[in-house]
C-alpha positions, 0 to 999 in steps of 0.5 A: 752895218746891220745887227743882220750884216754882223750876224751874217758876216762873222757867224755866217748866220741868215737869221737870229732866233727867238729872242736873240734880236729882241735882246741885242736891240734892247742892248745897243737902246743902252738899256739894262737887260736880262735874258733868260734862255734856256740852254743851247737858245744862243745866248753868246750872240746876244752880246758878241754881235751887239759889242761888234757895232760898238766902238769899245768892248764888252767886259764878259764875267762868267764862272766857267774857265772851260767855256771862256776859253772855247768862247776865246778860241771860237771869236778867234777863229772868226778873226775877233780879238779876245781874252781872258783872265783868270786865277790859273794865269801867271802874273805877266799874263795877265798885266799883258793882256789887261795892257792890250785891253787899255790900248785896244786890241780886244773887243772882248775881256772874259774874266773870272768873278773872283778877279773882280777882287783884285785892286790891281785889276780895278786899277786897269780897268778903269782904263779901259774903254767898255761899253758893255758889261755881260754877266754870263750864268747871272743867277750866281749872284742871287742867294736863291739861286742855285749856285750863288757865288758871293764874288759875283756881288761886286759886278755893281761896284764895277757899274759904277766905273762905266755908268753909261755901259748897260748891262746884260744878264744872262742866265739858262734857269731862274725861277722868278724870286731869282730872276727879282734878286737879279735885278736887284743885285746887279741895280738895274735902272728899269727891270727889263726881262726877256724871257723865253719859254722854257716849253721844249715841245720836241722833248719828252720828259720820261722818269722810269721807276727801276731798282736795276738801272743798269738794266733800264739803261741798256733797254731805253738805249736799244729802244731809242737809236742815236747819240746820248748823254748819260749824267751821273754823280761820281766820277768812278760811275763814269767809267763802270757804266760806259763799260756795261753799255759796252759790254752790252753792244752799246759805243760808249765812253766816259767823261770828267773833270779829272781827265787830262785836256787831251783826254777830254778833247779826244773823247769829246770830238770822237762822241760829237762826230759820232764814233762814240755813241754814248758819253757817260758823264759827270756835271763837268760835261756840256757846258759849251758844246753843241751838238743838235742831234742828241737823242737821249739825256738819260739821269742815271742819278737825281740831280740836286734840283729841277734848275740842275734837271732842266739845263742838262736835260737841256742839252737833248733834241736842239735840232728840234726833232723828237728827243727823250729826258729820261730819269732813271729813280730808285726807292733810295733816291729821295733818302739819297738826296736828303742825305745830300742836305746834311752832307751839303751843311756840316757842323759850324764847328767842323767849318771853323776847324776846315778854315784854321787849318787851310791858314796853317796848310798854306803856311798864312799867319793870322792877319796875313793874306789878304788879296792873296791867290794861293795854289790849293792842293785839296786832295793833300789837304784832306789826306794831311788831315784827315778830312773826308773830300765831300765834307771839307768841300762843302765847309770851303763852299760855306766859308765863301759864302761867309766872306772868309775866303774863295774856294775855287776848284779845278782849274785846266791850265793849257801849256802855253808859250810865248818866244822872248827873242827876235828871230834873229836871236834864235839862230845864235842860242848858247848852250843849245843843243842839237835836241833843243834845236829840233824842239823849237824848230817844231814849235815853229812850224805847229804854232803862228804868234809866238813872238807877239803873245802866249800861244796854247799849246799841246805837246803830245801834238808836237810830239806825233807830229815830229817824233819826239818824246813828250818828255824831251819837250818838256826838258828842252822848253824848261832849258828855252825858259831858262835861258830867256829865250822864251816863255813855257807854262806847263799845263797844270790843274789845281784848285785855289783859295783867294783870301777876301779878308786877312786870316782872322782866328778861328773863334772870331769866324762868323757863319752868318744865317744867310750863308748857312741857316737860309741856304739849308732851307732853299736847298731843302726846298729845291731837293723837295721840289725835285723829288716831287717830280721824280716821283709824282706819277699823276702830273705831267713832267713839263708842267712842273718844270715850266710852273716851276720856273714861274710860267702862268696858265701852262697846257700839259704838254701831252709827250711826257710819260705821265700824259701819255699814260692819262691818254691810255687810260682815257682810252681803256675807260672809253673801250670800257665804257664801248663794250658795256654800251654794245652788250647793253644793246645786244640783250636788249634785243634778244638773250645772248650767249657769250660766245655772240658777244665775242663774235660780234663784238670788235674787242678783245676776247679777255675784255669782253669776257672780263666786262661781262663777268663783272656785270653778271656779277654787279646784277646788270646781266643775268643766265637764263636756263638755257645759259644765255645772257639777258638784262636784269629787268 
């Protein structure tokens, strides 16, 4: 079977796209290959259809819990076995899925970086027969990256287990410093890029200078028809706007991290199906959804960095028809974001202060903990000590950076259950009651594949379907489980903290420079770089991007606003220059009233009278008494 034959029989799919084949060829050579894609090109079918065509299976690391199990959920759905690992799962999960792994019964692992950590997972994995390790988001493991995550660093320990099983990074953004770093890090035996041009020539690039963005929002949005994205910083501004655009006449709806599943998906399909016009949204939105038709990507806030800009500004026009990115700036944005620099680096003191009190707030005594995962309630976190959120973030981010530990936010953990018993058993439950009958009896028939392994579930489905209360569920899966009957773990969100190393004393935590002094001044020159592009208005939007990102030689794209505005004055100047050639020619052959030139001339009226003022003025025409106009000899 071809790489043709796979594409088309599990995906449906007559052809690749640009550089997908180039990548997947490279791969199945054995060779270690980075993909640099920029978002919506496809990159999942770079290595899903190439480890179909292998006789083992791909280990995917990537930071993104949401993305790794809609990739779960959609190889499923095309009859492809995968699952994944990660901090929200409970132990027996998880050593049940690794043992299938080790017997073969998934062509695909998803893991979280930080599970890379773990000697019980090494110690599992080294059983494993895989031929291809995939590393998704790659430009985390790069210091100069924009979202570099430390645990990404022991992806080359893992090469060592498998040193025939090559390599595939990919990442949507990487300027060429990262994408060196990247083949460096992850040890390369040969670079190897394929990079495809980060060019979108059905995207115009726009920024809008306005101090009511309220209102700029409204009228691009009434100007240009079809679905939008709105991206903001806040999750209090995803709801305050959605309700201006609808007040407004505008459809429209909000979206962030902090929604429930059921909320998130709701919102989600009625704006993918276009019931929703409009999703005004943090970050947490996109990741994973293609939707082609998307007119509009509107910045109501600037983003950190032009990586940030590109990926989300990304997510508009991948039908290839005529799309606008659109970012709306103030007179405060650029104090705004270098504000964002200090807050993103809090004193060292105040750092060291954060990580001694996580120890105690988890109840870890000094040289304890190493290895250990721990359910992480933030926000009672900041309230115990009366932390701000935005600067306790920032310190567990620089003490993850440092080695000390993982901070790992919001994890979304679906219910999930999986049935214990034999089918027989289930007809003869002690202690079960006639509303526990009715729950599992609904189970059954919503749900395939409870007896053989946990399956996802969603009570509020069960609930409309069979009219039943959400908590009668709830109560009667807690009852199911205590009696062993089967297995119920309710969906929860919460972050986490890993120790990497045992809990030290405050005064021996090192903040290295790498991982507080270098990552300042990357920042520094990221927000400088993005606010360059936010407020230059003499270079086009493109250029800066594609140079950016390292392109040579590259043509000013003629779509962005800038550009457009060079054509306009290019052509006032020529209709300039017309009118002053006609007047010139007119008087020289006779004297001329005013009212001649308007009359014969095909221009405004204003530019005709303004152009002759004006050379009256400079001496190139002068009245004679009859008040006709004649060339100055």
């Amino acid at each position: 079977m071809s790489i043709h034959d796979v594409l088309q029989k599990y995906w449906g799919y007559p052809e690749f796209r640009d550089l997908q084949e180039d990548i997947i060829n490279s791969v199945l050579e054995g060779r270690d290959t980075l993909g640099l894609m920029p978002t919506g090109g496809g990159k999942s079918i770079t290595f899903q259809v190439p480890t179909m065509m292998l006789d083992g299976m791909a280990l995917v690391v990537t930071p993104i819990i949401s993305l790794m199990k809609d990739q779960v959920d959609n190889l499923i759905k095309r009859k492809i076995k995968a699952t994944f690992l990660h901090s929200g799962l409970t132990l027996a999960e998880r050593r049940k899925a690794e043992d299938k792994c080790i017997y073969g019964a998934y062509k695909f692992l998803y893991v979280s970086p930080e599970r890379l950590s773990s000697d019980a997972f090494i110690d599992k994995l080294r059983f494993m027969n895989v031929r291809l390790i995939v590393v998704d988001e790659a430009h985390c493991i790069s210091q100069w990256g924009y979202d570099f995550r430390p645990s990404y660093l022991r992806i080359s320990a893992i090469r060592r287990l498998f040193p025939d099983a090559p390599v595939l990074a990919l990442t949507a953004t990487a300027t060429p410093d990262v994408v060196s770093d990247i083949m460096q890090k992850l040890e390369f035996k040969a670079q190897n890029v394929y990079a495809k041009s980060f060019e979108r020539k059905n995207i115009s690039y726009v920024v809008r200078q306005c101090e009511d963005k309220y209102a700029e929002l409204v009228h691009v949005l009434k100007r240009v028809p079809g679905s939008s994205i709105v991206y903001v910083r806040s999750r209090k501004k995803t709801k305050l706007i959605a309700d201006e655009l609808n007040f407004n006449g505008i459809s429209a709806d909000y979206y962030h991290a902090g929604l429930d599943n059921e909320d998130k998906n709701d919102k989600q399909n009625k704006w993918k199906t276009g019931e929703t016009r409009v999703i005004v949204a943090t970050n947490a939105f996109g990741m994973g959804i293609d939707k082609p038709d998307v007119r509009t990507v509107i910045h109501a806030d600037v983003p950190n960095s032009l990586e940030e800009y590109y990926q989300e500004a990304g997510r508009a026009g991948r039908d290839r028809r005529r799309a606008f990115a659109v970012l709306l700036v103030s007179d405060v944005d650029s104090r705004t974001l270098r504000r964002r620099i200090s807050e993103s680096f809090p004193d060292k003191y105040f750092i060291r202060n954060v990580y001694e009190r996580v120890g105690n707030f988890l109840d870890i005594a000094v040289g304890e903990g190493y290895n250990n995962v721990y359910d992480f309630n933030f926000d009672l976190f900041c309230k115990t000590f009366n932390y701000q959120l935005l600067p306790a973030s920032n310190a567990l981010k620089i003490l993850t950076r440092s080695g000390y530990l993982e901070f790992i936010e919001e994890i979304d953990t679906q219910s999930r259950v999986m049935i214990l018993v034999d089918k027989g058993e289930l007809y003869h439950i002690p202690g079960s009651n006639p509303d526990i009958d009715k729950v599992l009896q609904a189970l059954l028939r919503t749900y395939t594949g409870l007896f053989s392994d946990y399956v996802f579930i969603n009570e509020a489905v069960i609930a409309r379907r069979y009219g039943l209360s959400q908590e009668l569920i709830y109560k009667s899966l807690l009852q199911l489980t205590k009696l062993h009957i089967l297995h119920y773990v309710p969906q929860k969100r919460t972050p986490y903290i890993i120790y990497t190393t045992s809990r030290e004393e405050p005064k021996y935590v090192v903040i290295p420079r790498s991982a507080y002094e270098d990552r300042m001044a990357i920042m520094e020159h990221r927000i400088n770089k993005m606010i360059e592009y936010a407020y230059s208005d003499s270079k086009c939007r493109e250029t800066m991007l594609r140079t950016y990102f390292g392109e040579k030689e590259v043509q000013d794209c003629g779509n962005c606003d800038v550009c457009i505005n060079k054509k306009k004055n290019a052509a006032n100047i020529a209709s300039v220059d017309d009118i002053i050639a006609g007047i010139q020619y007119m008087v020289s052959l006779k004297p001329r009233s005013i009212y001649e030139f308007i009359d014969t001339l095909s221009f405004n009226r204003e530019e005709i009278i303004n152009i002759v003022t004006r050379m009256v003025d400079d001496g190139h025409l002068k009245f004679s008494p009859e008040d006709q106009l004649y060339s100055k000899p």
